[in-house]
N, C-alpha and C positions, 0 to 999 in steps of 0.2 A: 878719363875713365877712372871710375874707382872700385877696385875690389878686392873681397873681402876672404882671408883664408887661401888664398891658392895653394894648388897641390905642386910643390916644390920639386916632385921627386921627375926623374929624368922620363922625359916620351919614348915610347915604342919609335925605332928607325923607320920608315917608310916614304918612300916616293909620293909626292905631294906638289904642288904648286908655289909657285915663289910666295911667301909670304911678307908683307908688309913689313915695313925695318921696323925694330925692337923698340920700342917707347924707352926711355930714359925713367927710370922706376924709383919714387920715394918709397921706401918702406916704412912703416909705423910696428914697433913693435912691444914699445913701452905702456904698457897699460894706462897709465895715466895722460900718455898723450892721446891714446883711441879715447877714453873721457873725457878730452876737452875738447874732441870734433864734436861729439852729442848735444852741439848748439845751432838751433836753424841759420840764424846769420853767418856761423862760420862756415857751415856747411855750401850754405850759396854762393860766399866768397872763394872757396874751394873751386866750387864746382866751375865756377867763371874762368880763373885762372888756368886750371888743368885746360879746361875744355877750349880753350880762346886761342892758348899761347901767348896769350899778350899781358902788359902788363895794364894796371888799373889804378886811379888813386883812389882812396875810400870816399871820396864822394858818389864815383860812379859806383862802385861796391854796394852803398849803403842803400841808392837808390832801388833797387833789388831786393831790399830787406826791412826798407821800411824804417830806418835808422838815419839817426841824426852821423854827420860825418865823423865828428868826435866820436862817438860809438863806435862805427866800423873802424875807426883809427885803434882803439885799445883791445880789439877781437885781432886786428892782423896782427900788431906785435905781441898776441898770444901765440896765434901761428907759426911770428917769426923764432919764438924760444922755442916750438918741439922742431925745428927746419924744414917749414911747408913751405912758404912764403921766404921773398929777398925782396929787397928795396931796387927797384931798378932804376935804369939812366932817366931822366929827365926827358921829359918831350915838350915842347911849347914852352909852357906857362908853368915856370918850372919853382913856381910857391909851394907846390901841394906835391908833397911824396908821393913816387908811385909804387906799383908791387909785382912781384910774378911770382909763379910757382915755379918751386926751384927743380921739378922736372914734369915728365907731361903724364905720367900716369902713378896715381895713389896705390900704394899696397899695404893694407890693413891686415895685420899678423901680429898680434900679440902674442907675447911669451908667456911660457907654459901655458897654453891652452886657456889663459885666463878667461873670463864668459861677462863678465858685468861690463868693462867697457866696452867690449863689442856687441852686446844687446840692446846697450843704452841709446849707441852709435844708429845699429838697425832699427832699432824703436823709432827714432827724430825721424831716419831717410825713407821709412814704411809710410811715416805720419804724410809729414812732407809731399809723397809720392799720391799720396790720397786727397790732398787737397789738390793739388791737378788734375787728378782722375774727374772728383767731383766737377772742377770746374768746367772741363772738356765737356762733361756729360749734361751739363748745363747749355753750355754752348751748342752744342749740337740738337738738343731739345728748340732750343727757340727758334735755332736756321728753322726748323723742319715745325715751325709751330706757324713761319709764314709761306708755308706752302712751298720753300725753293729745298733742293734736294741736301743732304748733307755732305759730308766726305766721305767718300767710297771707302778709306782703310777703315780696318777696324780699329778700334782706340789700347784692346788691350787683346793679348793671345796666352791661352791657358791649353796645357794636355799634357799627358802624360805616351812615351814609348816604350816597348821594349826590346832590348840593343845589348849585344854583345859588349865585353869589356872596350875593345878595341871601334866600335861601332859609336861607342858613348864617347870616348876618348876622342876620334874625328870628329864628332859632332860638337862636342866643345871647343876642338881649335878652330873650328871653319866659323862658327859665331863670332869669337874673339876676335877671328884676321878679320870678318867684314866687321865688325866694328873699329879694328882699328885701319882699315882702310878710309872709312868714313870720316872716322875724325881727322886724320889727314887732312881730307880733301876740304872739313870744315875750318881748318887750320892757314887755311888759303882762301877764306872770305872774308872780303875787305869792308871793316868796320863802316856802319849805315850802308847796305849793300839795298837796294830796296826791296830784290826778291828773296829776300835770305831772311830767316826767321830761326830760332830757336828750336828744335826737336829735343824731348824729353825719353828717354829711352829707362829701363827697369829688368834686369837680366836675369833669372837665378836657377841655374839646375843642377839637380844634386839627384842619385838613385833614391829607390824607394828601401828605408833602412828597415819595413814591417814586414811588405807580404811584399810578392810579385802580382803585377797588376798589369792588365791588356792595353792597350794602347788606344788614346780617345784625345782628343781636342776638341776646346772649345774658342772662339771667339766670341767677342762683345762687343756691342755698340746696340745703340735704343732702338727700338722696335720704330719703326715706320710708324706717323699718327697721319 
């Protein structure tokens, strides 16, 4: 998981549910290094690593990105200078260096409030996030173009509530813990699993800093043809 800005400052005490043990947290907070995630290939080598726990050599890295190995090889030891990325032990076929992330969750916080790398950063991961959309939407147009149903979830969830300081504040730990329950359990599936597949997920809530506004959702996915 990677996110962006958290609010550092201490939780309200309250009676709660056991929560997921604490991810091991890289922080970024040099501007220059949030500038050089704002690369689609670094970004999905990132994202492999955090998300995997495993480690990788750039060949499987590269396959992902569309890159020759040499490529992925000169993108990870960019990562390995800001300390995203380590070279790990050897497995097999021990020609080809392998990688991991040197912990399981990314923290994006640049000093002083700086705004150009981390717009650059959300610009690639909005981009990025849009071409899956597209694709999905594609996908599910055709199921349903041969007459067999599609997938019952929705592809993407939009709305807005509105929630007391403390009401927003649960609602954003209880997101968080299922996600980081999830990844856990994604964290214990064993490489070519055959019913295990890749899930893309897209998080972001914040108050509304204009007016107050009533509480509406919507979801998405193509209309039935």
């Amino acid at each position: 998981m990677t996110t962006l800005d958290p609010d550092v400052r201490a939780a309200k005490h309250r009676v709660r549910p056991e929560r997921p043990s604490e991810p091991r947290r890289v922080v970024i907070s040099d501007p220059q290094a949030v500038r050089a995630l704002a690369h689609q290939a670094r970004m999905e080598a990132l994202d492999e690593l955090f998300s995997s726990g495993r480690s990788r050599t750039a060949t499987e890295l590269a396959s992902r990105s569309n890159l020759t190995p040499s490529a992925m090889s000169y993108h990870l030891r960019a990562l390995e200078r800001f300390g995203l990325v380590e070279r790990a032990a050897s497995a097999g076929d021990a020609r080809e260096r392998r990688w991991k992330a040197t912990g399981e969750q990314l923290v994006i916080q640049p000093l002083g409030g700086s705004q150009a790398g981390i717009m650059a950063y959300t610009d690639m991961q909005l981009s990025q996030y849009r071409e899956l959309l597209a694709s999905e939407i594609d996908f599910r147009s055709q199921v349903r173009a041969t007459g067999e149903p599609g997938p019952e979830h929705p592809y993407k969830a939009q709305g807005s509530m509105v929630l007391d300081s403390e009401a927003e504040e649960e609602f954003m730990e209880r997101i968080f813990d299922l996600v980081r329950e999830f990844e856990l359990r994604s964290a214990e599936v064993e490489d070519g699993q055959a019913d295990a597949r890749r899930v893309h997920y897209l998080l972001s809530a914040f108050p509304d800093r204009g007016h107050q506004a009533g509480s509406s959702a919507v979801t998405e996915d193509p209309p039935e043809v």
